[in-house]
C-alpha positions in Angstrom: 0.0 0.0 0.0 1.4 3.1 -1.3 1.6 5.9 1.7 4.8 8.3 0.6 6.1 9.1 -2.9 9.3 10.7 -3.5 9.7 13.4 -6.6 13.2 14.2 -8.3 13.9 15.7 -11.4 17.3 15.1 -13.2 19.5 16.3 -15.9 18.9 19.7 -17.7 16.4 21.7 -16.5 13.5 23.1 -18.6 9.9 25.3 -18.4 7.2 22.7 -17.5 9.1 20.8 -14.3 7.7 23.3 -11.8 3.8 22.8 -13.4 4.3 19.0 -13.6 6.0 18.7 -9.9 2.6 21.2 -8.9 0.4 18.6 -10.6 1.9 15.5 -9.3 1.7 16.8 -5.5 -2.0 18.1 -6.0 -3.1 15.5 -7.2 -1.1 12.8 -5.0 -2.8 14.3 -2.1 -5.9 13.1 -3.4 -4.9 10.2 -2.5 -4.0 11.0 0.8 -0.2 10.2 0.2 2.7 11.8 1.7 5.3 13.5 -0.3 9.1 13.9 -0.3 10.6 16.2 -2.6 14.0 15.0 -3.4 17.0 17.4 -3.8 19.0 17.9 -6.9 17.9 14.3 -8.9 19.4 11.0 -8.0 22.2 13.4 -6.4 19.5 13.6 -3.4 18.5 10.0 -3.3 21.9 9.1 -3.2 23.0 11.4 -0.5 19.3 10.8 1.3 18.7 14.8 0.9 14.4 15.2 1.0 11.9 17.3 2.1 8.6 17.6 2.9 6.3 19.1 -0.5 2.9 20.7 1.1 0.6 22.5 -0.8 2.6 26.1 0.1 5.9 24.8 -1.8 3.4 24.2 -5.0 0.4 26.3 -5.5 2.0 29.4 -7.2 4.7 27.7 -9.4 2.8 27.3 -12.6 4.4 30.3 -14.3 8.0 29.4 -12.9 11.2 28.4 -15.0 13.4 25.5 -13.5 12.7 23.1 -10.7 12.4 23.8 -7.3 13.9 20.7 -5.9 17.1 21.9 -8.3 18.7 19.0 -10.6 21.6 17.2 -11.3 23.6 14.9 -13.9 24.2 12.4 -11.3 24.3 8.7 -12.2 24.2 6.2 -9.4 25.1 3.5 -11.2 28.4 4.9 -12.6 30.1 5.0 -9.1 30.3 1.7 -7.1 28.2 1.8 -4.0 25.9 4.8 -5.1 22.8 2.1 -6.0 23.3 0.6 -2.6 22.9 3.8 -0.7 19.9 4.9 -3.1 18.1 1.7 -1.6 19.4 2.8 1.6 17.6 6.2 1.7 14.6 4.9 -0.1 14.0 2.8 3.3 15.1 5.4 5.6 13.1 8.0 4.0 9.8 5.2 3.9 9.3 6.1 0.3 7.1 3.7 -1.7 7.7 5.0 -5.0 9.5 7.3 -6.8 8.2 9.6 -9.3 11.3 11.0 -11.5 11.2 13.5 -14.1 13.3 13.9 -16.6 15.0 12.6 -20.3 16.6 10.0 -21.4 19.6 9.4 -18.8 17.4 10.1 -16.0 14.3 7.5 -17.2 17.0 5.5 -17.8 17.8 5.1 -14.8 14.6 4.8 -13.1 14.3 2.0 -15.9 16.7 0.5 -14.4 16.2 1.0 -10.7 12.8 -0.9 -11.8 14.7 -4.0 -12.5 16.0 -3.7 -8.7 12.9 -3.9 -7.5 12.3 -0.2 -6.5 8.7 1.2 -7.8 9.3 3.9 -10.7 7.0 6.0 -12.5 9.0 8.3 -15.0 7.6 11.7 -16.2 9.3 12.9 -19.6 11.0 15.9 -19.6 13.9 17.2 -22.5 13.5 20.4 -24.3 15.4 18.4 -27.3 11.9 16.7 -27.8 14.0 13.1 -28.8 12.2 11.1 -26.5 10.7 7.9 -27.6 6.9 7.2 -27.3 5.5 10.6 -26.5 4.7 13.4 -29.3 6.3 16.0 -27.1 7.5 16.8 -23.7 7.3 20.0 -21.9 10.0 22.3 -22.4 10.1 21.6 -26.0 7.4 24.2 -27.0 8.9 27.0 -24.5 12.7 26.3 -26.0 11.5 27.1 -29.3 9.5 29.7 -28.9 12.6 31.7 -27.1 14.7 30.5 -30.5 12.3 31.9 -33.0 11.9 35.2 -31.1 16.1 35.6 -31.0 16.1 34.0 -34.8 14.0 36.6 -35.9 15.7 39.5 -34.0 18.8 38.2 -35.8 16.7 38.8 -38.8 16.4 42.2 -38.2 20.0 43.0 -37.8 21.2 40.8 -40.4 19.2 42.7 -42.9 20.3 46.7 -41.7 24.0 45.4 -41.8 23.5 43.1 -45.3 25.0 40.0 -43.2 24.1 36.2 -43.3 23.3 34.9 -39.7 23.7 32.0 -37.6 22.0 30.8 -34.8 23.3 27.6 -33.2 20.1 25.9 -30.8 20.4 23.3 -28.4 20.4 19.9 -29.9 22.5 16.8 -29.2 21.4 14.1 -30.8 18.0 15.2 -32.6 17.3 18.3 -34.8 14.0 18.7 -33.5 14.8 22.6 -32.1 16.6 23.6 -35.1 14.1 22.0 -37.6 11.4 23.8 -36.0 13.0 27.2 -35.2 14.3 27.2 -39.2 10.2 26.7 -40.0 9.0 28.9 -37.2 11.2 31.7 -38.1 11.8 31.4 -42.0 15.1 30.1 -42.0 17.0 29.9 -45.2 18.9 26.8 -44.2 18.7 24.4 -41.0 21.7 22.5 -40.0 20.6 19.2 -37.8 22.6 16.0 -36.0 20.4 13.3 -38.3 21.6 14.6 -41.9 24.9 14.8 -43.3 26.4 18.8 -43.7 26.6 19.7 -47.0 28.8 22.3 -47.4 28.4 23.4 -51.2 25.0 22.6 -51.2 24.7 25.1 -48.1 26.8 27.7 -49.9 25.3 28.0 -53.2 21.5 28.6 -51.8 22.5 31.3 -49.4 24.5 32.6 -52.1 20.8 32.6 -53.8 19.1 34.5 -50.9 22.1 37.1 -50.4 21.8 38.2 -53.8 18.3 38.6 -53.6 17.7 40.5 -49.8 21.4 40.7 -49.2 20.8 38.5 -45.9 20.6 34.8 -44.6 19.4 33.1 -41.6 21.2 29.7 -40.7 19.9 27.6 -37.7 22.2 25.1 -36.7 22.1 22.0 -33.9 24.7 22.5 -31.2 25.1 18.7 -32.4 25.6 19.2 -35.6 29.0 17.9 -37.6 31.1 18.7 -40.5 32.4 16.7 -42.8 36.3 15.8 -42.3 36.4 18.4 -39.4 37.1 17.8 -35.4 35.7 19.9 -33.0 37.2 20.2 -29.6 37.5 17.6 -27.4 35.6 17.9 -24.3 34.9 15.8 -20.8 32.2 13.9 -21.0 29.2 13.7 -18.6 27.9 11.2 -15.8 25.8 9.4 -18.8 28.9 9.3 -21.2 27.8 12.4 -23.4 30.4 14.3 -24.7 29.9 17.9 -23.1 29.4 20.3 -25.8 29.7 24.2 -24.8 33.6 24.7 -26.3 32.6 23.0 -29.8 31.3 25.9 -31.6 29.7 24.3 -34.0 27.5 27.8 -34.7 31.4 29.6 -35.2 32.9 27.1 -37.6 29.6 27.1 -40.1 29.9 31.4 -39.7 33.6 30.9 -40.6 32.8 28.4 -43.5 30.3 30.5 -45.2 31.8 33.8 -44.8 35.3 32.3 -46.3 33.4 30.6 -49.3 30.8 33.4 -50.2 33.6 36.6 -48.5 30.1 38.0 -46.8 30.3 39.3 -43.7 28.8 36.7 -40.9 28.0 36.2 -37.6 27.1 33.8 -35.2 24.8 33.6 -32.1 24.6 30.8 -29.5 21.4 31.6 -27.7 22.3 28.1 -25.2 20.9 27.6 -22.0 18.5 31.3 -22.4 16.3 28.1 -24.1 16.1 26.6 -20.6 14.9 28.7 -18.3 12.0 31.5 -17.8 8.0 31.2 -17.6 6.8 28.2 -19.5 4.2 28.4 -22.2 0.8 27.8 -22.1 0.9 24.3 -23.8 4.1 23.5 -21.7 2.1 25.1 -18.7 -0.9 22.7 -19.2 1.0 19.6 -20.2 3.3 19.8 -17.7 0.6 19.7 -14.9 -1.3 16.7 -17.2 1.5 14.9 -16.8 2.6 15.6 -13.4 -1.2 14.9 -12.4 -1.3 11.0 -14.5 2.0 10.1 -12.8 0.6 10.1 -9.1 -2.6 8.2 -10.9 -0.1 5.7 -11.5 1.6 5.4 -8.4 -2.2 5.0 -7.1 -2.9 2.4 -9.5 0.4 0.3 -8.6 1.4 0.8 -12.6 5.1 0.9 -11.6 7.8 0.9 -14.8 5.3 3.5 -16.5 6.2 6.7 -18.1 3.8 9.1 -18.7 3.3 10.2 -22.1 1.2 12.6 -24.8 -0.2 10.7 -28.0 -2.2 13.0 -30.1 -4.4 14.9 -27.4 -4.7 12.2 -24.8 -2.0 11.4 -21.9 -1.4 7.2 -21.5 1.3 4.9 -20.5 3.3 3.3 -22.0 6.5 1.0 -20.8 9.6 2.9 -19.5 11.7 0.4 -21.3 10.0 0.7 -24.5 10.2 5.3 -23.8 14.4 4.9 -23.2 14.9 2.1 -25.9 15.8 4.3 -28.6 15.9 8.4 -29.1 13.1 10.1 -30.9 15.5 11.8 -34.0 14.1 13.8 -36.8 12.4 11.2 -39.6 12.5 12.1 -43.4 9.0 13.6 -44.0 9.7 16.2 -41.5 13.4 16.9 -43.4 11.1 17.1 -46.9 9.1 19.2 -45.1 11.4 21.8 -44.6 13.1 21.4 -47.8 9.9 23.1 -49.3 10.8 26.3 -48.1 14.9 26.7 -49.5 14.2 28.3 -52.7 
């Protein structure tokens, strides 16, 4: 019988955690259960740091950016012991389940944690939008609408100075940001992770749009590669992921462009601005759909669940089957976007 639930969210942060941790604790109280708020991600449940979450911690946080239990990258299973004091905690604190929010890494775990025996609900959470089995998770719609608004204000300055501009988004492994920032905002060329760079290619349509409104717009994935080209060499995270904030993608397609076509160019990496401040409305409302069907869950004993949006209605579907495999940027959405380079 479920009687406390522990919350955590993990990795980056992004609009929607505050709504969906405010959902979650409203409605979990429904069900008369207690709730701990974990600190910092698996961080806190490693290191046994929780608090109490009443209804004063959560009824005005709609409208705020971030988390208010704060985040982490910690893995538990990368350092030996870690796993052992998680189930540790889990028993000192009395928690009966575990509610975490978060992407990939962070479901992973919980995945995982499920295979131990420990009761996981996961909520999905990555402003990348490259999780598998949900259409989108919050944070996504927020991340892009800050891009468009700074790709179009690049817009503006491109076209008073005649210069070609670049904008480099947030993006690892999926395009998702920068394919919908190029549509959102008119871009005349998107760079993403899931298709090769084509430098010439590239080249000879902005030459098309410079000689016609003597300005370009180029949105490019931080994740992005070149051809025959190697970026700096960085640490890599808890998870393994190479950490990209010195690999200046954005700089190198600037330099390319303004070497092969000798117009003036700039870059701008607009980076973690995309993570935080006031969540949309749809980020806003899914968020606290979300939050609210992950302490159904937990009521209904449905443990090794994520939550998850398919067309307008929020299910379940297997945790295992949500980390399995990264939600990257099919073909008819590449086509799609191809329409609009003329």
């Amino acid at each position: 019988m479920v009687k406390r639930i522990g919350i955590l969210t993990g990795g980056g942060d992004c609009p929607g955690l505050n709504p969906a941790i405010r959902g979650c604790v409203m409605r979990a109280m429904d069900y008369k259960f207690e709730i701990m708020g974990i600190r910092e991600g698996w961080k806190g449940l490693v290191e046994g740091d929780a608090e109490p979450l009443k209804i004063g911690d959560v009824e005005d946080i709609v409208n705020k950016g971030g988390t208010i239990l704060g985040t982490s990258r910690t893995n538990p299973f990368r350092k030996e012991g870690d796993i052992k004091k998680c189930q540790e905690n889990i028993k000192k604190l009395g928690l009966d389940a575990i509610v975490a929010m978060g992407g990939e890494d962070t479901l992973g775990v919980a995945n995982k944690l499920g295979k131990k025996g420990i009761s996981c609900i996961g909520v999905p959470k990555t402003m990348d939008n490259d999780l598998s089995a949900t259409d989108y998770s919050f944070g996504f719609d927020t991340s892009v609408t800050v891009a468009v608004d700074a790709a179009e204000r690049l817009k503006d300055t491109g076209a008073s100075h005649r210069r070609i501009m670049v904008l480099e988004v947030m993006g690892r492994h999926a395009g998702w940001v920068a394919l919908f920032v190029g549509l959102g905002a008119a871009a005349d060329w998107v760079l993403i992770p899931e298709k090769e760079i084509e430098i010439d290619k590239m080249c000879e349509q902005l030459k098309k749009d410079y000689d016609r409104k003597k300005t370009a717009l180029v949105i490019v994935s931080e994740g992005a590669k070149i051809p025959n080209m190697n970026g700096a060499k960085e640490e890599l995270d808890p998870f393994g992921h190479m950490i990209l904030k010195k690999r200046g993608i954005g700089e190198d397609i600037a330099n390319i462009i303004e070497e092969k076509l000798k117009v003036e160019t700039r870059v701008a990496v607009i980076g973690h601005i995309q993570r935080g401040g006031s969540p949309t409305l749809f980020d806003r409302i899914l968020g606290t759909r979300v939050g609210v069907k992950a302490a159904d869950l937990v009521a209904e004993g449905k443990f090794g669940q994520m939550v998850a949006l398919q067309g307008n209605q929020i299910v379940s579907v297997p945790l295992e089957e949500a980390v399995s495999k990264l939600k990257t940027v099919p073909d008819e959405w590449w086509d799609l976007i191809q329409v609009f380079f003329k």
